[in-house]
C-alpha positions in Angstrom: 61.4 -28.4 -25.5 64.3 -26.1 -24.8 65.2 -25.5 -27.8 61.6 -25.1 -29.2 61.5 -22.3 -26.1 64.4 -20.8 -27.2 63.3 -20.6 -31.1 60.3 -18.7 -30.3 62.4 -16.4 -28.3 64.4 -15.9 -31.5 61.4 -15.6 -33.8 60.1 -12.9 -31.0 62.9 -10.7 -31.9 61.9 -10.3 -35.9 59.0 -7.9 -34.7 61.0 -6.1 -32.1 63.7 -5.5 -35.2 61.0 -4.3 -37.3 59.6 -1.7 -34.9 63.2 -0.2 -34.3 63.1 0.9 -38.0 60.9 4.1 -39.1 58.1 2.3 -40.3 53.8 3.5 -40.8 51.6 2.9 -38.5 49.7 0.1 -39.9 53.0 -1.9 -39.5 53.8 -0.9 -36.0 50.3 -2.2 -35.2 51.2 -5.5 -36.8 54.2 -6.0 -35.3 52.5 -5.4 -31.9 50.2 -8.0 -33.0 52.3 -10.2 -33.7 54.4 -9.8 -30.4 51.7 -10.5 -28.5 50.3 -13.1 -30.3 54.2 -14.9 -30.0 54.2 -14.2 -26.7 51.3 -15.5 -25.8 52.3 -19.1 -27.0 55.3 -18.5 -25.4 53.2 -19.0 -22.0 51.3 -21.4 -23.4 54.2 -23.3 -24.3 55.9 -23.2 -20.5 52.4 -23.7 -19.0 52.5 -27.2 -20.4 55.9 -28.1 -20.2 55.6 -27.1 -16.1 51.8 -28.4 -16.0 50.4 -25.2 -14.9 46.9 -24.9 -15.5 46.6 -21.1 -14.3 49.8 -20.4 -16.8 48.1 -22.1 -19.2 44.8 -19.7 -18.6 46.5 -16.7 -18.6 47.7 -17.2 -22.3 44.8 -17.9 -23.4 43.4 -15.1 -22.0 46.8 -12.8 -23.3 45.3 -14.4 -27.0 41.8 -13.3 -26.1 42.5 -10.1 -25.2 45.4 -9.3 -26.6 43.6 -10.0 -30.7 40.3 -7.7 -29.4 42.5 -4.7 -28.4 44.5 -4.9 -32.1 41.0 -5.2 -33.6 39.5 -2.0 -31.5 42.9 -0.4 -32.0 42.9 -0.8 -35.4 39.5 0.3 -36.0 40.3 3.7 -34.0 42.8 4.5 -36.5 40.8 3.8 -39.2 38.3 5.9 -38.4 41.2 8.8 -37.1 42.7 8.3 -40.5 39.4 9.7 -42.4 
Protein backbone atom coordinates (compact mmCIF):
# COMPACT_ATOMS: atom_id res chain seq x y z
CA UNK A 1 0.00 0.00 0.00
CA UNK A 2 3.07 2.17 0.44
CA UNK A 3 4.09 2.14 -2.61
CA UNK A 4 0.69 2.54 -4.22
CA UNK A 5 0.61 5.87 -1.73
CA UNK A 6 3.72 6.92 -2.90
CA UNK A 7 2.78 6.53 -6.79
CA UNK A 8 -0.07 8.71 -6.58
CA UNK A 9 2.09 11.24 -4.89
CA UNK A 10 4.32 10.99 -7.98
CA UNK A 11 1.51 11.10 -10.51
CA UNK A 12 0.27 14.28 -8.28
CA UNK A 13 3.31 16.13 -9.34
CA UNK A 14 2.58 15.86 -13.46
CA UNK A 15 -0.22 18.67 -12.88
CA UNK A 16 1.78 20.74 -10.57
CA UNK A 17 4.72 20.52 -13.54
CA UNK A 18 2.23 21.56 -15.96
CA UNK A 19 0.93 24.58 -14.13
CA UNK A 20 4.60 25.97 -13.57
CA UNK A 21 4.81 26.32 -17.37
CA UNK A 22 2.87 29.47 -19.22
CA UNK A 23 0.04 27.68 -20.22
CA UNK A 24 -4.14 29.13 -21.22
CA UNK A 25 -6.43 29.07 -18.98
CA UNK A 26 -8.51 26.20 -19.99
CA UNK A 27 -5.43 24.12 -19.08
CA UNK A 28 -4.69 25.67 -15.70
CA UNK A 29 -8.34 24.79 -14.93
CA UNK A 30 -7.64 21.18 -15.90
CA UNK A 31 -4.75 20.78 -14.11
CA UNK A 32 -6.61 22.10 -10.98
CA UNK A 33 -9.09 19.49 -11.74
CA UNK A 34 -7.12 17.03 -11.94
CA UNK A 35 -5.15 17.92 -8.59
CA UNK A 36 -8.03 17.72 -6.81
CA UNK A 37 -9.53 15.00 -8.20
CA UNK A 38 -5.77 13.03 -7.31
CA UNK A 39 -5.92 14.31 -4.18
CA UNK A 40 -8.94 13.34 -3.29
CA UNK A 41 -8.26 9.55 -3.80
CA UNK A 42 -5.25 10.17 -2.10
CA UNK A 43 -7.51 10.48 1.22
CA UNK A 44 -9.56 8.04 0.08
CA UNK A 45 -6.80 5.75 -0.21
CA UNK A 46 -5.27 6.45 3.54
CA UNK A 47 -8.93 6.47 4.89
CA UNK A 48 -9.03 2.78 4.15
CA UNK A 49 -5.76 1.66 4.73
CA UNK A 50 -6.15 3.49 8.60
CA UNK A 51 -10.04 2.50 8.65
CA UNK A 52 -11.21 5.91 9.05
CA UNK A 53 -14.69 6.41 8.18
CA UNK A 54 -14.72 10.37 8.68
CA UNK A 55 -11.29 10.29 6.31
CA UNK A 56 -13.04 8.35 4.15
CA UNK A 57 -16.13 11.03 4.07
CA UNK A 58 -14.22 13.88 3.72
CA UNK A 59 -12.90 12.59 0.22
CA UNK A 60 -15.73 11.94 -0.91
CA UNK A 61 -16.93 15.06 -0.15
CA UNK A 62 -13.38 16.79 -1.58
CA UNK A 63 -14.76 14.72 -5.03
CA UNK A 64 -18.18 16.13 -4.57
CA UNK A 65 -17.27 19.43 -4.28
CA UNK A 66 -14.31 19.77 -5.61
CA UNK A 67 -15.89 18.44 -9.57
CA UNK A 68 -19.09 21.17 -8.91
CA UNK A 69 -16.65 24.14 -8.30
CA UNK A 70 -14.53 23.14 -11.81
CA UNK A 71 -17.93 22.80 -13.47
CA UNK A 72 -19.25 26.43 -12.07
CA UNK A 73 -15.72 27.67 -12.59
CA UNK A 74 -15.62 26.65 -15.92
CA UNK A 75 -18.90 27.86 -16.87
CA UNK A 76 -17.89 31.50 -15.49
CA UNK A 77 -15.17 31.64 -17.93
CA UNK A 78 -17.15 30.65 -20.52
CA UNK A 79 -19.49 33.06 -20.34
CA UNK A 80 -16.38 35.91 -19.32
CA UNK A 81 -14.79 34.66 -22.54
CA UNK A 82 -17.81 35.92 -24.80
Amino acid sequence: MTLISWGMVLALMIPIALLCRQCSTWERLAAFGSISTKVALLALMVAVMRGDRMLALVGTLMISAGDAGMLLLARLLEEHEQ
